[in-house]
Structures are given as C-alpha cells and as structure tokens.
N, C-alpha and C positions, 0 to 999 in steps of 0.2 A: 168075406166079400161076396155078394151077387154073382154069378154067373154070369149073368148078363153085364154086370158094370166091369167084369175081366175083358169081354170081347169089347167092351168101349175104351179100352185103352185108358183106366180113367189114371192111373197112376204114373203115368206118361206123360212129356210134355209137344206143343205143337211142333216144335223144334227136331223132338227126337220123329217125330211119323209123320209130319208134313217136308218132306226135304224138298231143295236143300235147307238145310239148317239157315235163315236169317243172321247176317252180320249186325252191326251192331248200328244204331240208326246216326246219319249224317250230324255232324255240329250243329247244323243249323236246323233240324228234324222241329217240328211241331209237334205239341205236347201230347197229342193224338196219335201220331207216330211211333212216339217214343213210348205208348201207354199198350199199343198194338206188338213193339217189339217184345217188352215189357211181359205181355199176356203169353206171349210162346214160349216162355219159361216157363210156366206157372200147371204143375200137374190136372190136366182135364178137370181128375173129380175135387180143385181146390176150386175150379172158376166158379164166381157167384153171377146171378144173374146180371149186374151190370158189368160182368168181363163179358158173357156171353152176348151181351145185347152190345157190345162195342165189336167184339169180332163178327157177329152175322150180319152187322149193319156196314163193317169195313167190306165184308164176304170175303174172310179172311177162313182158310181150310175149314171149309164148309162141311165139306163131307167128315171131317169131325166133332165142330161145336154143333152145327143145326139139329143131330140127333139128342145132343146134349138139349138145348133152348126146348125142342119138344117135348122131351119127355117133362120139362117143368110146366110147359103153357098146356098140354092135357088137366093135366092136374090145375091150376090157374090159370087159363086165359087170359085173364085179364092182370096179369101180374104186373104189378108196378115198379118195374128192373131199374131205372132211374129217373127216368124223366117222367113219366105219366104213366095212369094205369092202362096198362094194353101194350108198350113201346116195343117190347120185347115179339108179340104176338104183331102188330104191325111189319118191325125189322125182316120175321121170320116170311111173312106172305109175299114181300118185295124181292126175297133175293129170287135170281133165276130159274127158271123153268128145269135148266138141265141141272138145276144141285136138287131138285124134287126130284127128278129122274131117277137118281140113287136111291131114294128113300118112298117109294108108292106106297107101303103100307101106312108111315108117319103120314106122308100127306093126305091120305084117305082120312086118316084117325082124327090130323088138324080138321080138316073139311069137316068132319062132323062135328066137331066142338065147335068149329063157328059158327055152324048155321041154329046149335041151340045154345048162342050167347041169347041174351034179355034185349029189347030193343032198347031199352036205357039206359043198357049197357053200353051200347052201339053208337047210341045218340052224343053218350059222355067221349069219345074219341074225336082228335083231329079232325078237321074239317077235311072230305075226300077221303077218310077212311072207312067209311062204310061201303064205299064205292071199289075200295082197295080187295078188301075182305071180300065181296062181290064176283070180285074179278077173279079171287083166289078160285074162290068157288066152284064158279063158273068154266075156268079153264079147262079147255079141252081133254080130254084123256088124253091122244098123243105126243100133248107136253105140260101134263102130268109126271 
C-alpha cells in the first residue's frame, strides 16, 4: 500500500472516522438516503467515483471523500462519474469554501487543471458551468 493512501484512511470506513457513527436510515428514507447511509459502510479506497460524486454532492465527510474526488479529477477532470462528463469535477467546485480550507494545496492543484481544461471541453458542460468553474477560480484567497 502507498504511503500516502495509509494517511487517507482508505481501508477504513466513513462510519468508523467520521463519528458519530450514522444509524441506520428511517422507513421511510429515500433511496438517496439510503444509498448515503449505504456508502458509510463501504471502505474509502472501495468507493468508485459515482460513490464519491453522491457523497461530495450530498457534502457528506468532506474532509474525507473530496481529497479522494481530487485526487481522481487531477488525473481526469472531466471524468464522467455518472451522469455527465465533468459531474464529479462540477460536485467538487460547489461544495463550500470552508471544506477547501482544509485542503489549499488540492485546491491550488484543482485551480490549475481547470484553467487548462480545452474550451470545448467547457462548452460540452451544464449550462452555468463555466461560470461555476470561473467562480472556483476566481475565489478569493481568504476563502480559498
């Protein structure tokens, strides 16, 4: 194992390092819920990118899937996690200011792979998401 995938806890799940540990979801939980409790089981280095693109999009223990989501969208920006190519890389620029906070280096490293995405790269995403990714960019250092 990596060194580095040791300090990411990957063999671990969100349940045991994110406490408290999540009960088990209501009767009447929607299938999003249940897919969210679901993924807190499931050891970091099993989650595929459409686990991680449901938890960064829920902003569900952030501080430890979004290092996960980055370290994939460096390597692919534009990974197509479920729904379209980019979803993942979109979820990740929208979550909060203060879960970048934790991570300045990853978000320095995102910032630069956006700004040398392809323009038709850019063109092909959501309508407002060039604007999003813009905004990523663009934010401020002090809530960086």
């Amino acid at each position: 194992m990596n060194p580095v995938d040791r300090l990411l806890h990957l063999d671990r799940t969100l349940d045991e390092l994110d406490l408290p540990r999540w009960g088990p979801p209501g009767s009447d939980a929607t299938r999003l819920v249940r897919k969210v409790h679901e993924l807190r089981r499931v050891a970091l280095g099993e989650l595929g990118p459409a686990d991680l693109l449901t938890l960064v999009s829920q902003r569900v223990a952030l501080s430890y899937v979004l290092p996960l989501a980055v370290r994939l969208l460096l390597d692919e920006p534009m990974l197509d996690a479920y729904f379209y190519e980019g979803d993942l890389l979109l979820a990740a620029v929208n979550v909060p200011a203060s879960a970048w906070a934790m991570f300045p280096n990853l978000g320095t490293q995102l910032r630069t792979v956006i700004t040398t995405l392809p323009d038709a790269a850019v063109a092909g995403l959501p309508r407002d998401a060039a604007e999003e990714l813009a905004r990523f960019v663009a934010r401020p250092e002090s809530l960086r």
